[in-house]
Structures are given as structure tokens and as C-alpha cells.
ROLUM-766394 format. One record per residue (C-alpha): residue in one letter; x, y, z. Coordinates in steps of 0.2 Angstrom, whole numbers, plus 5000, padded with zeros to 4 digits. Each point is the difference from the previous one (the first is absolute). Layout:
aXYZ/...
END
This chain:
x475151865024/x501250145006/x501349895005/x500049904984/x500450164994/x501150065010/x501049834997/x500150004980/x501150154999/x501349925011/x499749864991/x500450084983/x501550075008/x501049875006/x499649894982/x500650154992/x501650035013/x500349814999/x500349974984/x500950184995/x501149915014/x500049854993/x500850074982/x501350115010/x500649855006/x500249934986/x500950164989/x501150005016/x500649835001/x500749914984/x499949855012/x498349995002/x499049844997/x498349925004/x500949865003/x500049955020/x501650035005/x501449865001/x500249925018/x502149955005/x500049855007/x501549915005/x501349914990/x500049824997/x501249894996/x500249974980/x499349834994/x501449904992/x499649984980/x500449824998/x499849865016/x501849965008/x500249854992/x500250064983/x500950135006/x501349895009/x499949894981/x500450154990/x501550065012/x500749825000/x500150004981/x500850174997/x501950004998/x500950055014/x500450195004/x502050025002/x500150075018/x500049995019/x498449915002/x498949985016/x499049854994/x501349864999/x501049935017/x500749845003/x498849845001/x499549925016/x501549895006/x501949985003/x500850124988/x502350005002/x500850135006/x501150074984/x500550155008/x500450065020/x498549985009/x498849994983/x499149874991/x500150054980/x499249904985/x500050044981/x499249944987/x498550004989/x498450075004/x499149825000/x501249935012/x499449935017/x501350085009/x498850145000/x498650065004/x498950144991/x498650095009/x498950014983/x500749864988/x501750014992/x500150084985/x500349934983/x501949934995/x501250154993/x501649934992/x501050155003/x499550005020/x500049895016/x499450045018/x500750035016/x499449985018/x500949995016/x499449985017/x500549995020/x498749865007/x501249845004/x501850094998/x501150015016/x501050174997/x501650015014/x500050185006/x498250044994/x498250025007/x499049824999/x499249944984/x498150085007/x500950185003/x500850014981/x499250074987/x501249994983/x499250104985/x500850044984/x500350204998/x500850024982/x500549874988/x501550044989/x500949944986/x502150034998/x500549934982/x499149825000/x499950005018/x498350035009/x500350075017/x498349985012/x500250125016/x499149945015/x499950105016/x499249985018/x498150075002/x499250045015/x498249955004/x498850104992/x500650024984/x499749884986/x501249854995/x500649984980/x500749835002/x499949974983/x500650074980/x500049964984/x501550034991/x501049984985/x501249865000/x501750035000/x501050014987/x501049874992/x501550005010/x498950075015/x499449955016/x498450085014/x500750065012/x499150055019/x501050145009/x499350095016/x499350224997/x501450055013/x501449965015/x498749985012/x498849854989/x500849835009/x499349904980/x501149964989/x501650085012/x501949905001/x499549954980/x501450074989/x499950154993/x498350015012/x499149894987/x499349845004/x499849874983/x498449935000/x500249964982/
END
């Protein structure tokens, strides 16, 4: 009997200590929630929206973005070299000549595509087909002329072996020219531009 008590005052005093702590807590903290607390847990990789093959559909029948593009290259097969040491086609997006990694892109009147490429082109004075990399680094246009500047990448870096790009003009042509001296594509053409069309 005495040590029940002895016990209920202690009792009354931590139920009475407890809560007064509990509600100082709370004043103190606008942060404060019942709520257990939220656990971090690692990043996952974000789920696509739509499967892959109606994305690939979708990309396929938008018009073709103006521009040095990474997702076109030249098709699988003997391509002619038009320009020292470089294989160049042009024409429309649908042509076979190339090849696009998601679908090629509706017709535009007002544009054509350009790829180029090393695989099968002997190139006197220059590294073997395997060891060149020819990517486009600016396209330009000079009055009707379209001017494509192709340069020499090391590994490592990604190839654009493709554009889009306005047609020329009406008395104009597309031309390929290399970035500088030291680019072996494109170089003995006059004027340092090679014709492709």
C-alpha cells in the first residue's frame, strides 16, 4: 500500500511534465506534425509517359527541326565519295540514302537533309576510313548558297553526321567546306568548297 503510493505522485508528475512538454514542442516548432516523419529514399529513374513505340510514331511524323541533327547518318551501304575523303548525300528526309535513328520526319518543302560519312572512302594523306570521324560543326548560308562545315572529332565526343537545311536558293547550290586548314574534308575544292549539289 505504501509504495502504490509512493508511485502515483511520480506518476502525476511525468503525465503532467509530459504533456506541458508535449505543447512546448509544439508553440516552438511551426513544423510540428503528428504525422510520422518522411523517409528519403533513393532516386529512381522517371517512368516514360507513353511506351517507346508511340513515341518513335510521334517523332517520325513531326516536321523536321532546321539544324545539325544527331539522329540521321547515312544508310548502311556504298555511299560516293563527293568531296576529298567523304561520302555526302542530300536529299529528302524519306530517302533511303539515309538512315534515321527514330523515323524520319515528315516532308518540308522548304528543306532537304544532309548526311555525310567515312565508312568505305579511301582518303590519300588521311587516317583509314575506321579512324575518321566527319561531323557537321555549323551550317551556313552565303546569298542562295548553303555552306555545311564539317571538321574531324576525336573519339569520345559525339558525331553530327547529319542536318536539315534549307534548300538553296534559286541560282544556289550546297556546298561542304572543312572548319579549318588542318580538316583533310572537302580540301583541293575551289574556294575550299566541295559541290555536293
Amino acid at each position: 500500500m505504501r509504495l502504490r503510493a509512493a508511485l502515483a505522485p511520480a506518476a502525476l508528475f511525468a503525465l503532467v511534465f509530459t504533456s506541458a512538454c508535449s505543447g512546448a514542442e509544439k508553440a516552438s516548432d511551426p513544423n510540428w506534425s503528428g504525422e510520422k516523419p518522411e523517409v528519403n529514399r533513393p532516386l529512381r529513374e522517371t517512368e516514360e509517359m507513353t511506351n517507346a513505340g508511340a513515341t518513335a510514331a510521334s517523332s517520325a511524323s513531326e516536321p523536321g527541326v532546321i539544324g545539325v541533327r544527331h539522329d540521321v547518318m547515312l544508310s548502311e551501304g556504298a555511299h560516293p565519295a563527293r568531296c576529298n575523303c567523304l561520302a555526302v548525300e542530300v536529299g529528302p528526309a524519306s530517302d533511303p540514302r539515309f538512315f534515321w535513328t527514330a523515323g524520319a520526319p515528315t516532308a518540308d518543302e522548304d528543306t532537304v537533309t544532309i548526311a555525310l560519312g567515312a565508312r568505305g572512302v579511301t582518303c590519300a594523306g588521311g587516317d583509314a576510313d575506321d579512324r575518321r570521324r566527319p561531323s557537321i560543326s555549323a551550317v551556313d548560308r552565303v546569298g542562295d548558297d548553303v555552306i555545311v562545315e564539317v571538321e574531324d572529332l576525336p573519339d569520345g565526343r559525339p558525331i553530327a553526321s547529319g542536318a536539315v537545311i534549307q534548300k538553296p536558293g534559286p541560282r544556289g547550290n550546297v556546298y561542304v567546306r572543312p572548319r579549318n586548314a588542318k580538316v583533310i574534308y572537302a580540301r583541293g575544292a575551289p574556294d575550299n568548297r566541295c559541290k555536293v549539289r
